[in-house]
BAFI-3210 file (N, C-alpha, C; in Angstrom, 3 decimals, decimal comma, padded with zeros to 6 digits):
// residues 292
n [1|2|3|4|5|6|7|8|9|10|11|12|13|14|15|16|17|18|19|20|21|22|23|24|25|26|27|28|29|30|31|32|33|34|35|36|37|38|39|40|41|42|43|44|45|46|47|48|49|50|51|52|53|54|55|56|57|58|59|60|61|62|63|64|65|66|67|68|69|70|71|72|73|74|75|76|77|78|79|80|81|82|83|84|85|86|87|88|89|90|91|92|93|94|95|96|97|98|99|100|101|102|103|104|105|106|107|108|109|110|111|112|113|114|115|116|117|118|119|120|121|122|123|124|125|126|127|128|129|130|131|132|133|134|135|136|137|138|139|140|141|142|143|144|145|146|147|148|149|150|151|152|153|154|155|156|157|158|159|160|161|162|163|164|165|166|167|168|169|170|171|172|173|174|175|176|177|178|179|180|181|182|183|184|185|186|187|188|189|190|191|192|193|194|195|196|197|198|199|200|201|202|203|204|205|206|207|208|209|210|211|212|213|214|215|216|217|218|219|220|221|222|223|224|225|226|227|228|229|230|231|232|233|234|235|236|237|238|239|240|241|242|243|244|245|246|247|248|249|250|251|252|253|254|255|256|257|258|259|260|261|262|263|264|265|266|267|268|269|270|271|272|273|274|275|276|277|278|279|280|281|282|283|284|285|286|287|288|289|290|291|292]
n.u [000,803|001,968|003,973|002,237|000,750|003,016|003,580|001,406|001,840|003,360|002,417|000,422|002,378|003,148|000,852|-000,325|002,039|002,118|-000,601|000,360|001,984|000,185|-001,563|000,356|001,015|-001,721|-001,581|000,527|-000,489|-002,391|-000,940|000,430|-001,092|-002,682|-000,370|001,001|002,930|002,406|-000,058|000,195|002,022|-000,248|-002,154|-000,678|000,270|-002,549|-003,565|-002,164|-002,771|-005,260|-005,334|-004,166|-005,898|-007,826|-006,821|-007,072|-009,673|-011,168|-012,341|-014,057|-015,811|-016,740|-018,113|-020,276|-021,456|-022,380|-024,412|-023,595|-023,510|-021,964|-021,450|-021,555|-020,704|-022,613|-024,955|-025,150|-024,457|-023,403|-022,268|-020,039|-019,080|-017,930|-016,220|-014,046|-013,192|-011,836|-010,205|-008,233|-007,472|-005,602|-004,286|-004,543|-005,332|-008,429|-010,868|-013,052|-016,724|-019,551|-022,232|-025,163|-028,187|-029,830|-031,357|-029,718|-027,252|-023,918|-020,768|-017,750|-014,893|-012,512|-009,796|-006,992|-005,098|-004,650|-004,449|-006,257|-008,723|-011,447|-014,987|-017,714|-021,397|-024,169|-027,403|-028,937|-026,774|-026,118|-027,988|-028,817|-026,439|-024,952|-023,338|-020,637|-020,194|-020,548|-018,460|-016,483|-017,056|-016,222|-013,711|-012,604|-012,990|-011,006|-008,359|-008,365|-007,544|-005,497|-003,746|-003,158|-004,688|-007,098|-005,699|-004,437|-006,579|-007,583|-006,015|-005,611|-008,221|-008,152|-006,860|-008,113|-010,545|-008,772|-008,276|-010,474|-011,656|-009,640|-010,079|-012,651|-012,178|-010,816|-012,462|-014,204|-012,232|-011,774|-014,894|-015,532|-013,885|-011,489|-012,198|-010,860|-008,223|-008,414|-007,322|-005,022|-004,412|-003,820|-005,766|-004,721|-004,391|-006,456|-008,353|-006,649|-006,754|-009,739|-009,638|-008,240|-009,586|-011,574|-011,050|-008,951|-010,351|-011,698|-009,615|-008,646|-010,312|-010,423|-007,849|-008,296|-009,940|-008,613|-006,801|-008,437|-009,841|-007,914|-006,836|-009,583|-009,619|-007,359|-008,190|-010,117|-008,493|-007,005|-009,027|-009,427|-007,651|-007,028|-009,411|-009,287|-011,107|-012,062|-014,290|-016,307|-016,447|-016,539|-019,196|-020,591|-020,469|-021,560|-024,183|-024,328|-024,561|-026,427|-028,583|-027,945|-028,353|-029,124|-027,936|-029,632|-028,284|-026,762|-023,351|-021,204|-018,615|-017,986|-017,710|-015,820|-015,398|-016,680|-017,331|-019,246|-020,426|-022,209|-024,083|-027,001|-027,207|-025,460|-025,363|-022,901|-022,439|-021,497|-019,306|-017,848|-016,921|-015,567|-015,259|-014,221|-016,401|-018,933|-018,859|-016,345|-014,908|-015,993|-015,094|-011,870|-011,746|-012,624|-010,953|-008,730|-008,661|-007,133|-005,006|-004,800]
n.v [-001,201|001,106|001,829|002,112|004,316|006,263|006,086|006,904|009,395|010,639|010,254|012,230|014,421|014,439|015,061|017,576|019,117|018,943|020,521|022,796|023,232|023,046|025,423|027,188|026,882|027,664|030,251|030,990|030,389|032,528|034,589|034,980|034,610|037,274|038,925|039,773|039,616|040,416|039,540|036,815|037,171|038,480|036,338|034,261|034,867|035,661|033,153|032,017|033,627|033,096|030,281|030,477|031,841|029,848|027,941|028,935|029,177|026,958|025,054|026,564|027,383|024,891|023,828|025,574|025,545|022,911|023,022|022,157|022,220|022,954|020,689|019,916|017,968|017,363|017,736|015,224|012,865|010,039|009,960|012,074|010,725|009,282|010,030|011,521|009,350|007,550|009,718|010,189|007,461|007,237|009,296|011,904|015,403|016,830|017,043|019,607|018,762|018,054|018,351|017,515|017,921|015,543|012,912|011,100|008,586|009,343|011,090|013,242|014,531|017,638|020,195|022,016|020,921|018,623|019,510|021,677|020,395|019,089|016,871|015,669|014,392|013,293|013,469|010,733|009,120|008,733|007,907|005,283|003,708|001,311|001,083|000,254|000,025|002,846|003,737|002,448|004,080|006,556|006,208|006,004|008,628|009,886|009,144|010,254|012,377|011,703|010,735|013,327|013,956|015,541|018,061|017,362|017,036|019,539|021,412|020,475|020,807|023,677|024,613|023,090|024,560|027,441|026,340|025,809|028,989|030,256|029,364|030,149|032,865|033,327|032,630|034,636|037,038|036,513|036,833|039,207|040,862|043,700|045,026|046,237|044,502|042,222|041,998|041,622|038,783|035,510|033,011|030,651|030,863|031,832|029,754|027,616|028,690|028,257|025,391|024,822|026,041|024,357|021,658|021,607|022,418|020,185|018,045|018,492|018,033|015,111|014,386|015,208|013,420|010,948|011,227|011,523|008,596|007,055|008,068|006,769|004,299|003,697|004,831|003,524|001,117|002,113|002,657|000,289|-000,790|001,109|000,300|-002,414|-004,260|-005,178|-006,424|-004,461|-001,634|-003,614|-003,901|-001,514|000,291|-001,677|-001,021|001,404|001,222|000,120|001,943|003,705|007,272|010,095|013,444|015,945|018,774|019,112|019,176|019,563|020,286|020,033|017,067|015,402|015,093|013,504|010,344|008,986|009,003|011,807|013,007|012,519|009,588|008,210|007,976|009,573|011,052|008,341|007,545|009,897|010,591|011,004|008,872|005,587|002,640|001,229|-001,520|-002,825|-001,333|-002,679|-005,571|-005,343|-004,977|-007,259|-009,142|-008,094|-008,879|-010,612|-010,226|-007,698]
n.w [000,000|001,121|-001,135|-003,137|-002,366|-002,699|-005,803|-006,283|-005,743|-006,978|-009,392|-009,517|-009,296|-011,815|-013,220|-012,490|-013,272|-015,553|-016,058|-015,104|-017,301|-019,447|-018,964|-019,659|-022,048|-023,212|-022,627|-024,187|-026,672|-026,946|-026,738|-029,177|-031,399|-030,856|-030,978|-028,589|-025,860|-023,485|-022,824|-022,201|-020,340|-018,044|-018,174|-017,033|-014,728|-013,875|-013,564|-011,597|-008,830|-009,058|-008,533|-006,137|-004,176|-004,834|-003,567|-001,002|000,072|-001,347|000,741|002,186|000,621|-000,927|001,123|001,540|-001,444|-001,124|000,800|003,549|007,005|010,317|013,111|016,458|019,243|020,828|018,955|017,248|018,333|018,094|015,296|015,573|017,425|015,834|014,348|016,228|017,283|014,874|014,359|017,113|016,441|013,824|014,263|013,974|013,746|015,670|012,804|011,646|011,343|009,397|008,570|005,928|004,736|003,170|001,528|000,515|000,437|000,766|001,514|002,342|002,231|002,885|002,356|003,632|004,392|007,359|009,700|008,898|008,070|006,762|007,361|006,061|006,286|004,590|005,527|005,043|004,678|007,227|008,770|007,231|007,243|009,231|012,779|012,635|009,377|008,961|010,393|008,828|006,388|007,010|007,942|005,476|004,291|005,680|005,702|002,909|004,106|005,399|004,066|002,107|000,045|-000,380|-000,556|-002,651|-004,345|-003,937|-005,313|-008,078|-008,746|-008,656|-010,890|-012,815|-012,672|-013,457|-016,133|-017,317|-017,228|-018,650|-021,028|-021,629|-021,457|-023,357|-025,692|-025,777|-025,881|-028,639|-029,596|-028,762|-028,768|-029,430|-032,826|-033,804|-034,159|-035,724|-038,103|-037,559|-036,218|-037,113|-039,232|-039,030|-036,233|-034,692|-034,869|-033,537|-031,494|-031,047|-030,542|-028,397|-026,707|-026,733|-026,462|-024,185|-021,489|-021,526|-021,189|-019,205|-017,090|-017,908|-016,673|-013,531|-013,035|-013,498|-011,368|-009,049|-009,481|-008,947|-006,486|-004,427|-004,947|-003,202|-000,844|-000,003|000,243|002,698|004,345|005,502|006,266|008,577|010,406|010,506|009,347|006,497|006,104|006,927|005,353|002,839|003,255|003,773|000,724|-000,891|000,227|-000,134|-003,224|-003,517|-001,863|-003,946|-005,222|-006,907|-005,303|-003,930|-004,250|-007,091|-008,057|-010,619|-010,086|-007,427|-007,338|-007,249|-005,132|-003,345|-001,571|-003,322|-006,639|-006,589|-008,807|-011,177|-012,579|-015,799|-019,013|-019,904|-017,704|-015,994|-017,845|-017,947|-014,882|-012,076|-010,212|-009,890|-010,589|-008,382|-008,310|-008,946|-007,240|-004,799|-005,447|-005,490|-003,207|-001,881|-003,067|-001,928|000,522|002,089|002,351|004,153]
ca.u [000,000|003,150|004,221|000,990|001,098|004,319|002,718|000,280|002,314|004,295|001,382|000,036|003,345|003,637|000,004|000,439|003,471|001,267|-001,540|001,117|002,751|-001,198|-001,649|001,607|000,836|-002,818|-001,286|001,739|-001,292|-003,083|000,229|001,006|-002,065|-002,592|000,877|001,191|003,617|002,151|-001,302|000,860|002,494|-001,330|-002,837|-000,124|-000,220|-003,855|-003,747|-001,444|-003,401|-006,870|-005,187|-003,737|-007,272|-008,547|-006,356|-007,227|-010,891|-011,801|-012,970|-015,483|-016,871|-017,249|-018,838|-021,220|-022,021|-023,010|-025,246|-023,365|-023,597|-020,966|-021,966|-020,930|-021,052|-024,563|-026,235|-024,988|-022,989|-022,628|-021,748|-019,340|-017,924|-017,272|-014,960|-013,746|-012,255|-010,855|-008,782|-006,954|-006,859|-004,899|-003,227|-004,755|-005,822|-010,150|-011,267|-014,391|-017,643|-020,453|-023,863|-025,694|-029,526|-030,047|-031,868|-028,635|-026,044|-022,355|-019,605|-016,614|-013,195|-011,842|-009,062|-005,669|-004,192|-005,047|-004,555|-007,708|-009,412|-013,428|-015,570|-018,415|-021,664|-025,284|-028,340|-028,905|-025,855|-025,734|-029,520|-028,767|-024,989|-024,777|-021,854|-019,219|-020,294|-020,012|-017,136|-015,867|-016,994|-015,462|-012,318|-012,110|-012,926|-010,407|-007,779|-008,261|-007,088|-003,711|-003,116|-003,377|-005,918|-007,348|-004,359|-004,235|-007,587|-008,029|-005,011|-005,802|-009,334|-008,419|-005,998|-009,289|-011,159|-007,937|-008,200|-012,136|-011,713|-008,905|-010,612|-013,421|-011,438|-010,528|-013,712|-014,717|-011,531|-012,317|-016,062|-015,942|-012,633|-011,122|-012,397|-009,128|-007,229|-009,235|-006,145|-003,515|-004,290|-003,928|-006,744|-004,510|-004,158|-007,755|-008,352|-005,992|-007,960|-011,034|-009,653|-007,846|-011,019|-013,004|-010,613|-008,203|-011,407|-011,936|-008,454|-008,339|-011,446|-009,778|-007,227|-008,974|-011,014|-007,475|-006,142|-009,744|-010,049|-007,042|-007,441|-010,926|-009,180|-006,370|-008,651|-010,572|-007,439|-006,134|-009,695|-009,563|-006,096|-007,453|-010,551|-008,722|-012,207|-012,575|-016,211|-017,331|-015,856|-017,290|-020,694|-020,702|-019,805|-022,705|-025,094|-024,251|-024,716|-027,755|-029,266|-027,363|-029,277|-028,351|-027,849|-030,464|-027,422|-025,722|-022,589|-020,243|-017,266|-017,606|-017,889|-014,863|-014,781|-017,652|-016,983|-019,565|-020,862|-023,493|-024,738|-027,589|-026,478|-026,067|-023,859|-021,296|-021,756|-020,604|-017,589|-016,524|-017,087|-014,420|-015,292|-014,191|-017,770|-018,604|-018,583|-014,801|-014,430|-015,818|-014,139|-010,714|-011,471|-012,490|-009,597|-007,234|-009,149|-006,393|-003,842|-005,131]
ca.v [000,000|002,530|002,355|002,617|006,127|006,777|006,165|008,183|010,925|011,004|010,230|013,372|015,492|015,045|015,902|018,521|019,645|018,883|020,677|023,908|023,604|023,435|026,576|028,234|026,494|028,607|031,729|031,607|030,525|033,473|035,899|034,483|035,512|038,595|039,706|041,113|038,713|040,897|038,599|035,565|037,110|038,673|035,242|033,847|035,472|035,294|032,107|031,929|034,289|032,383|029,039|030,732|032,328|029,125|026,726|028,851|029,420|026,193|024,447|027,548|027,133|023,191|023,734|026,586|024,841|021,334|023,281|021,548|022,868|022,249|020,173|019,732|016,824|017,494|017,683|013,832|012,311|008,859|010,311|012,750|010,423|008,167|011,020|011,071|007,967|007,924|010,868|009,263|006,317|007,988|010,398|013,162|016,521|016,470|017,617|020,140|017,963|018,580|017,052|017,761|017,648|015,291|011,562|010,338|008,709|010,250|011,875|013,939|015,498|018,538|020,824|021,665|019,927|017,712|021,186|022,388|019,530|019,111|015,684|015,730|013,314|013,079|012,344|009,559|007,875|008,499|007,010|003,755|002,702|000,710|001,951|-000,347|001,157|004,254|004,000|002,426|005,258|008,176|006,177|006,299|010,108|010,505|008,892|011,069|013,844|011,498|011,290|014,501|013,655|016,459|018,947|017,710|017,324|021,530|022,055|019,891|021,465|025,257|023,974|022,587|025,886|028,233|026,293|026,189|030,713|030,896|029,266|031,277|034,354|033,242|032,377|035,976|037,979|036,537|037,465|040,246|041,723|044,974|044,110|046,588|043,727|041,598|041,914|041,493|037,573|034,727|032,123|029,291|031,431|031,672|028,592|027,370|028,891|027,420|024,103|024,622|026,598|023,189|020,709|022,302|021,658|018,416|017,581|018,494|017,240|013,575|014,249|015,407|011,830|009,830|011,241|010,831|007,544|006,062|008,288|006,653|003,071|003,820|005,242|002,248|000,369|002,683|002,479|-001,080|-000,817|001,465|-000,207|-003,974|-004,823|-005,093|-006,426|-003,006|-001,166|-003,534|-003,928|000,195|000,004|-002,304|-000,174|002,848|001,207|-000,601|002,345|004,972|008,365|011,437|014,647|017,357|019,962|018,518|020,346|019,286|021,509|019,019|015,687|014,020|015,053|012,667|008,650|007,987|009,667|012,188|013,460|011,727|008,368|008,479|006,913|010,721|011,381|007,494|007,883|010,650|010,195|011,188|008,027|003,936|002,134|000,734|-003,105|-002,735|-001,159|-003,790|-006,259|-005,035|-005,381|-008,747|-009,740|-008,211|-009,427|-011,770|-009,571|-006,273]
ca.w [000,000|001,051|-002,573|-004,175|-002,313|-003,225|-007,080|-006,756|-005,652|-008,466|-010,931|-009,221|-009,443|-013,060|-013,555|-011,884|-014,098|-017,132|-015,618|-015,396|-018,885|-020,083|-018,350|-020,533|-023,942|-023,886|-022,538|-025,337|-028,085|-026,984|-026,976|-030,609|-031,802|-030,644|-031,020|-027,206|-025,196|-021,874|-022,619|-021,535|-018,528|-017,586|-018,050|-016,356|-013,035|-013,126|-013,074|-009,988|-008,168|-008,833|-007,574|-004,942|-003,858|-004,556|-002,426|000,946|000,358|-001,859|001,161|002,409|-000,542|-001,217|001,859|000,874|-001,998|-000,580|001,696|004,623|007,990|010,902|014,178|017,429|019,722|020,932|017,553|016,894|019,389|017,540|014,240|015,943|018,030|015,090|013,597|016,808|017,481|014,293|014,654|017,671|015,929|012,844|014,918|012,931|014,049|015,074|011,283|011,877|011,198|009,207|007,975|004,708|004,869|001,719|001,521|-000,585|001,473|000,695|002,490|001,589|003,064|002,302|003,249|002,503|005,325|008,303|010,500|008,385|007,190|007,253|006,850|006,149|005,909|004,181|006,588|004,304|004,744|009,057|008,834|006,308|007,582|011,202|013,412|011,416|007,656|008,926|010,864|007,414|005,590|007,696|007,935|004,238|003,836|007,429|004,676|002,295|005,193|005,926|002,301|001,777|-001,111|-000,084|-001,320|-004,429|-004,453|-003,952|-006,039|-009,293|-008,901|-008,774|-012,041|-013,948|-012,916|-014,128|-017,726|-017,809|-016,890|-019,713|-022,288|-021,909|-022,003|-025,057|-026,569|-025,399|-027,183|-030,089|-030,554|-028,420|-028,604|-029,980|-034,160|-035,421|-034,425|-036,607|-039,297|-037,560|-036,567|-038,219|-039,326|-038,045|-035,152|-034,454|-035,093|-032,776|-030,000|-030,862|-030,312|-027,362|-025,847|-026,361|-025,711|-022,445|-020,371|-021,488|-021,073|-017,353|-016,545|-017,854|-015,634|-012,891|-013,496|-013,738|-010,539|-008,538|-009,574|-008,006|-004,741|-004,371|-004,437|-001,920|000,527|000,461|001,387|003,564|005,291|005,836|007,515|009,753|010,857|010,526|009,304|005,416|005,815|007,515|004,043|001,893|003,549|003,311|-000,742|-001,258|000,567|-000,807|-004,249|-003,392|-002,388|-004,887|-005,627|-006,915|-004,322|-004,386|-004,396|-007,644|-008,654|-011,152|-009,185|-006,293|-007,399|-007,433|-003,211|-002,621|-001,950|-004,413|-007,775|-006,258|-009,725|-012,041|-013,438|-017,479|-020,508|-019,600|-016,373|-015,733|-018,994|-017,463|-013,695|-011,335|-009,317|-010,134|-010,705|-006,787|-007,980|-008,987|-005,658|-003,966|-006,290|-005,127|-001,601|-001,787|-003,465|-001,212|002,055|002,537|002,231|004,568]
c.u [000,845|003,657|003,312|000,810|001,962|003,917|002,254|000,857|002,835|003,614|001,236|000,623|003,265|002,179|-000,589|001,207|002,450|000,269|-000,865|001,434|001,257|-001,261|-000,912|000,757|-000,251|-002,410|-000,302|000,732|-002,066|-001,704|000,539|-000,221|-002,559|-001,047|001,535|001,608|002,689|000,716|-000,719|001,350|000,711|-001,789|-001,847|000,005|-001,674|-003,991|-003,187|-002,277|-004,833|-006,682|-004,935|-005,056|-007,901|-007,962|-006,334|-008,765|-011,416|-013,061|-014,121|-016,121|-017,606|-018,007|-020,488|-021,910|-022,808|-023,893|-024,459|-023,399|-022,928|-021,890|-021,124|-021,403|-022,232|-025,417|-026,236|-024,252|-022,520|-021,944|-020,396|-018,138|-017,457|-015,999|-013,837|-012,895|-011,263|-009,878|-007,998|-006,906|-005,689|-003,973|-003,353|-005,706|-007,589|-010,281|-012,824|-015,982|-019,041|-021,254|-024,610|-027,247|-030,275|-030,476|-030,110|-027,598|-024,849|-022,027|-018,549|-015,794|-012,901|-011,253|-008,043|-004,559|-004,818|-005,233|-005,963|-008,346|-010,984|-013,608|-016,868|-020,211|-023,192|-026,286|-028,419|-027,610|-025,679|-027,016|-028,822|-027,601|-025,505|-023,825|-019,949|-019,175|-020,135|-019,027|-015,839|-015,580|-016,102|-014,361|-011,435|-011,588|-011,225|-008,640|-007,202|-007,360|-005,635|-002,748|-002,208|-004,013|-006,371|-006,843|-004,543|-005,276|-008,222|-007,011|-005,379|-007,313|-009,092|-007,933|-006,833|-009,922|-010,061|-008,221|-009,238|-011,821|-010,739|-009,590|-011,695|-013,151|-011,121|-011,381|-014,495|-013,820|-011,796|-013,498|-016,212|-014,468|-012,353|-011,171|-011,209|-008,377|-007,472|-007,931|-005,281|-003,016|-004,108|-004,766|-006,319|-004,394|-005,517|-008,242|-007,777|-006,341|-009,083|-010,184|-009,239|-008,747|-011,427|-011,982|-009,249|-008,817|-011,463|-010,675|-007,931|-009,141|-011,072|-008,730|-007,087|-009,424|-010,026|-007,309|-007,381|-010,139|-009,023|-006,845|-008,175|-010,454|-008,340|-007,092|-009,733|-009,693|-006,995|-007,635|-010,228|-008,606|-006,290|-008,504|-010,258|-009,986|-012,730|-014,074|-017,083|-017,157|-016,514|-018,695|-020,959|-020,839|-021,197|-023,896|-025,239|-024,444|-026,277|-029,134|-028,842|-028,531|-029,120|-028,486|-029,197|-029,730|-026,692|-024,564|-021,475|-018,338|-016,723|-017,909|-016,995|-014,538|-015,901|-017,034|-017,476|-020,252|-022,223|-024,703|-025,831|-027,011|-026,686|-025,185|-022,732|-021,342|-021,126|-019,069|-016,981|-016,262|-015,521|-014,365|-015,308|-015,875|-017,787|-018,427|-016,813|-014,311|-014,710|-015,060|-012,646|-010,536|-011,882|-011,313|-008,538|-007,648|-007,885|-004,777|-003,625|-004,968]
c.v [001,265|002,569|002,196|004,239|006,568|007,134|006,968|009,367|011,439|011,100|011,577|014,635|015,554|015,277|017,524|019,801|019,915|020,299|022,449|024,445|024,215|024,864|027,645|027,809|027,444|029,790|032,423|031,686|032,016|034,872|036,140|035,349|037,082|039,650|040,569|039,855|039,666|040,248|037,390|035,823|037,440|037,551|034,140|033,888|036,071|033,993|031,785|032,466|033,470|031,172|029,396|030,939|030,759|027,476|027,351|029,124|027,988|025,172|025,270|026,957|026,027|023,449|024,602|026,147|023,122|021,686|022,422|022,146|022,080|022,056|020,102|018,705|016,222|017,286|016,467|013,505|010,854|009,484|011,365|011,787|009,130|008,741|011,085|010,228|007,484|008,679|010,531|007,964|006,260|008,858|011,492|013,633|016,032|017,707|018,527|019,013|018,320|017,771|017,498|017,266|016,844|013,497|010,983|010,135|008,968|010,755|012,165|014,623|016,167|019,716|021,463|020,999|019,732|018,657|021,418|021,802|019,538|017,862|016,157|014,476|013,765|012,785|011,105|008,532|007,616|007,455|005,711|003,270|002,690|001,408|001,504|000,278|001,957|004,765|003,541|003,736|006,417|007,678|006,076|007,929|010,643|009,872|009,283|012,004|013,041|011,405|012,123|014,413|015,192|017,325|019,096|017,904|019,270|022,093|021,573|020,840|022,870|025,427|024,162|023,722|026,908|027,982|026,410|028,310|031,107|030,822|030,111|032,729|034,443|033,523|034,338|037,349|037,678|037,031|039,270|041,585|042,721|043,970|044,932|045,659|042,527|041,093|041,602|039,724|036,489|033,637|031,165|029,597|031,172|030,432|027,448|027,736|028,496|026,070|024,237|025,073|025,434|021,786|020,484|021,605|020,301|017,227|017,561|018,088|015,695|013,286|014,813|014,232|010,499|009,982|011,189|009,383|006,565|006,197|007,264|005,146|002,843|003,722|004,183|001,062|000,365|002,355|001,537|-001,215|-000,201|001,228|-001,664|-004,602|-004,538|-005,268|-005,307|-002,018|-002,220|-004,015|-002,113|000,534|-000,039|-001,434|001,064|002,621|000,359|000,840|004,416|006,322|010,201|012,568|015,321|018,274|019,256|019,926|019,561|019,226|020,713|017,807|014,983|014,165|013,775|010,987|007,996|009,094|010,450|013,396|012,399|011,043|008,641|007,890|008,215|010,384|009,969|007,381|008,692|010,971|010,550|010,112|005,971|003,474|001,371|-000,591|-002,722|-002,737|-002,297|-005,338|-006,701|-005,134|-006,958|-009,458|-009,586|-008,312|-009,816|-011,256|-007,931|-007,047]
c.w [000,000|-000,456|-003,631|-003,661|-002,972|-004,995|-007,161|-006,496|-006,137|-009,616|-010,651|-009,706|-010,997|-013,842|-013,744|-013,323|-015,387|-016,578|-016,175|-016,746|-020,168|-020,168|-019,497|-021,541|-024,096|-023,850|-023,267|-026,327|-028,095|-027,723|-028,035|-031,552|-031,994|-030,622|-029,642|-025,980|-023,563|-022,036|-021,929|-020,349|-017,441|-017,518|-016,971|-014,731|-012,550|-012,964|-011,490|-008,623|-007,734|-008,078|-006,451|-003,817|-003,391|-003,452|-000,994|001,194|-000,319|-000,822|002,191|000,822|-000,662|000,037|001,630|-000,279|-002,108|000,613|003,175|005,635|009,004|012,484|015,304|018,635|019,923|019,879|017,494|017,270|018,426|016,053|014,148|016,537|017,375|014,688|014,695|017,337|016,116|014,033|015,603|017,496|015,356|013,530|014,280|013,712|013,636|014,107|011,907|011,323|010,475|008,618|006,826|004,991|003,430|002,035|001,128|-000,141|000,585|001,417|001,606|003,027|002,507|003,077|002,709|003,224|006,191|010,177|009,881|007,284|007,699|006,698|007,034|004,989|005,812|005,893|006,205|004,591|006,350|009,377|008,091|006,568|009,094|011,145|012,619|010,642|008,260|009,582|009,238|006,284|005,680|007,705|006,475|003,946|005,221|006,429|003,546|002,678|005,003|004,980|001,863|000,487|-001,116|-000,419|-001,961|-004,907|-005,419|-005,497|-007,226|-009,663|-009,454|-009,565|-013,104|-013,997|-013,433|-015,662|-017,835|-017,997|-018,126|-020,627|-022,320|-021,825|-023,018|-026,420|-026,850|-025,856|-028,377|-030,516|-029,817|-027,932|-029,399|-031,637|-034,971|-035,331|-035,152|-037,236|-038,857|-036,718|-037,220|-038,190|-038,478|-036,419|-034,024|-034,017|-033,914|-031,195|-030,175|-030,311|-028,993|-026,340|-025,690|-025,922|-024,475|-021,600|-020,372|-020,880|-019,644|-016,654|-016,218|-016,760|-014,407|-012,319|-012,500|-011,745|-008,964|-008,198|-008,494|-006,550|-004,448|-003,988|-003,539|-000,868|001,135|000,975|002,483|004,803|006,178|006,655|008,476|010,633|011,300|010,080|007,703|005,273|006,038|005,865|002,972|002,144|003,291|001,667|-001,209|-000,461|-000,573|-002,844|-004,779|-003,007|-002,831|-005,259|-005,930|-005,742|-004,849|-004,668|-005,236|-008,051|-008,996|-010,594|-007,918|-006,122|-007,412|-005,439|-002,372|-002,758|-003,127|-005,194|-007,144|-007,873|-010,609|-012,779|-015,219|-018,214|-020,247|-018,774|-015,584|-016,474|-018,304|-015,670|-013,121|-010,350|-010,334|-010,245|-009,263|-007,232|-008,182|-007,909|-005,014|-004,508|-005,576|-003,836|-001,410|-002,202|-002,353|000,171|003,021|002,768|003,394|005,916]
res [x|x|x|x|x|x|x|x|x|x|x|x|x|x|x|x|x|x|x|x|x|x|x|x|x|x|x|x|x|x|x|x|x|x|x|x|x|x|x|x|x|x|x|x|x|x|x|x|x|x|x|x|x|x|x|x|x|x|x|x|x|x|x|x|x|x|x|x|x|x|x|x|x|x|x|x|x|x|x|x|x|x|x|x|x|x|x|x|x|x|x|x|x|x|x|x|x|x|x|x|x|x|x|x|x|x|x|x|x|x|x|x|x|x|x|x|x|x|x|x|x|x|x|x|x|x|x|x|x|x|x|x|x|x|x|x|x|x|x|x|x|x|x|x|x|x|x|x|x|x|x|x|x|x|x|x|x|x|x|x|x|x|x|x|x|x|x|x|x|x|x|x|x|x|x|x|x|x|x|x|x|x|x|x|x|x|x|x|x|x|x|x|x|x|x|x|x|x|x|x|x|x|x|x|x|x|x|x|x|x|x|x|x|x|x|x|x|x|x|x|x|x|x|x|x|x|x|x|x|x|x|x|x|x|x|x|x|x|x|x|x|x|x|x|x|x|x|x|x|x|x|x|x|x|x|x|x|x|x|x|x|x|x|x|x|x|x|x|x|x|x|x|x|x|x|x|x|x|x|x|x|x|x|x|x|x|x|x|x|x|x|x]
***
């Protein structure tokens, strides 16, 4: 399992890297075009700025947008003092706690470190898991935190939103930009920003997807090692896919933070899914029963 982290932290880094160079390649295609190298440094250090912004506020927000609201012992002592006991299990800082008012069981972590991490869990899923599943569950998302899933999480995210905000800056000099400079582009030039307008996004989204996906199977390992109890993890799995249901608060923006796909099932939103399909998951834990 220590060098399947190790993996991923390197898959990560050179996503990452990619993720950056992306970043340049639109802000030189733009500069090329327009003939004004100070569009590439401007796009450049907006980008920096917006990730920056967005890796100390991302998790106000994900919160703000998942309607979640934060609890304290009293509101739900068992669901509290599941988080709880996993944190001096883990040896990780108690994460703030919060509950989502939604039928549709899920949970999510988010942070940018284990200092200022949040979990947080569906009614639906505190109602439909026993104390095992949902000690399974939280010790997945509590996983995420020791990871630091969570990090890259924020950071790959505020990445995918930088290239979604360029390209449409793009899309938006071209029809609505100064028309004397009309002449002084070139077709392939043009051209060359359409494509990268429509397929940037797509392209970070995939790897967005890639680097989601393999979180999602770790932390199911990692949550078995910390529980010593694979059956609680994959009795949780099978619930949660038995009884699957989209969120009332869907949002594209925060779907790869949830354990399981909280958007409407479909032929995309499964293709391009930021989450493994749950039999696989449980698949993979049966297999390595014998081995955890």
């Amino acid at each position: 399992m220590y060098k399947q982290i190790a993996e991923n932290k390197r898959r990560t880094v050179l996503i990452m890297i990619g993720f950056v160079l992306m970043v340049g390649a639109i802000a030189g295609i733009f500069a090329w075009v327009y003939r004004d190298v100070w569009i590439m440094v401007g796009v450049i250090i907006g980008a920096i700025v917006y990730a920056i912004i967005q890796y100390f506020m991302s998790s106000s927000i994900a919160m703000a947008m998942t309607g979640a609201r934060e609890i304290t012992k009293k509101d739900n002592p068992r669901f509290y003092n599941i988080v709880e006991n996993l944190s001096i299990t883990t040896g990780l800082p108690m994460p703030k706690v919060y509950i989502i008012d939604d039928k549709a069981p899920n949970a999510f972590a988010t942070g940018r470190d284990p200092k200022h991490a949040s979990v947080a869990a569906t009614t639906g899923l505190i109602d439909v898991m026993d104390d095992k599943e949902l000690t399974a569950v939280m010790a997945h998302e509590m996983s995420h935190v020791k990871n630091y899933d969570i990090r890259v999480s924020m950071i790959v995210f505020g990445l995918v939103c930088v290239i979604g905000l360029i390209s449409d800056l793009g899309f938006r000099m071209m029809f609505y930009g100064d028309r004397r400079r009309d002449n002084e582009g070139s077709p392939v030039g043009y051209a060359l920003i359409i494509i990268v307008a429509i397929l940037a996004p797509l392209f970070a989204s995939i790897a967005q997807m890639a680097v989601s996906r393999q979180r999602e199977y770790l932390a199911d390992a990692s949550a078995v090692n910390i529980t010593r109890y694979p059956e609680g993890m994959i009795s949780a799995l099978k619930k949660l896919q038995s009884h699957s249901q989209p969120m009332k608060s869907q949002n594209i923006a925060t779907e790869a933070m949830y354990i399981n796909n909280p958007l409407r099932k479909g032929f995309f939103s499964n293709l391009f899914s930021s989450h493994p399909p749950l039999e696989k998951r449980i698949e993979r834990l049966e297999h390595g029963k014998k081995t955890f």
